[in-house]
C-alpha positions in Angstrom: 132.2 192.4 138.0 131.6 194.7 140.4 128.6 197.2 140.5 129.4 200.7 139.0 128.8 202.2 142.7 132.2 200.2 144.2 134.0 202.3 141.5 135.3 206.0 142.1 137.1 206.0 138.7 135.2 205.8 135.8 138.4 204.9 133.6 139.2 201.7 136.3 135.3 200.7 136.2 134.9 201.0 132.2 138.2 199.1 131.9 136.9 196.2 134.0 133.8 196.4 131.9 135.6 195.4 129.1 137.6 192.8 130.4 134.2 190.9 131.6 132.6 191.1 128.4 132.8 188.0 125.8 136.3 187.8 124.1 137.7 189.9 126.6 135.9 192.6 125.0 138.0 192.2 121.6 136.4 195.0 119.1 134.1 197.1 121.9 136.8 200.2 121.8 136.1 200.2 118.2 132.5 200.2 118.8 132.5 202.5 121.3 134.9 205.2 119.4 132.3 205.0 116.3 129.5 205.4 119.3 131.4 208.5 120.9 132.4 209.5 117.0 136.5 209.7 117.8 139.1 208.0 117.1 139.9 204.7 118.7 142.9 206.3 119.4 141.4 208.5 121.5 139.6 205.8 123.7 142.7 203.9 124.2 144.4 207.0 125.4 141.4 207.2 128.1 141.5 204.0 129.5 145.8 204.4 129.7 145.3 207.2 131.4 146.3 210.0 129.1 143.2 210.9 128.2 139.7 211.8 129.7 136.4 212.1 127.8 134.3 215.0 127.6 130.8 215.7 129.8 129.1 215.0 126.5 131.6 212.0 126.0 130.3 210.9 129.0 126.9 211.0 128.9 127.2 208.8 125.6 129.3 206.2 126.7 126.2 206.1 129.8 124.0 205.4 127.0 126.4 203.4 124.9 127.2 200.7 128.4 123.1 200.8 128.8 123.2 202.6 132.3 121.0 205.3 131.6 
């Protein structure tokens, strides 16, 4: 995977992110929705595209990928 800085969408970068993880990343949306506290509804609807997070949404899903 690339670094985070080849990236200029966050969505494109965070999907990738999941895709190189073990399993394909089977289970981490889950994770990540009980993380953010939403849905994991919601978090698919971000990485299709329909949806974007919030600045606070943000900030923990820095935290939650270990970035900060």
């Amino acid at each position: 995977m690339n670094s985070i800085f080849t990236y200029t969408d966050y969505v494109v970068f965070l999907r990738a992110y999941i895709e190189n993880q073990p399993k394909k990343g089977r289970g981490l949306v889950q994770k990540l929705a009980f993380h953010l506290g939403v849905n994991p509804t919601f978090v698919s609807q971000v990485l299709s595209g329909l949806k974007n997070f919030s600045t606070e949404q943000g900030f923990e899903l820095v935290e939650f990928l270990g970035l900060a």
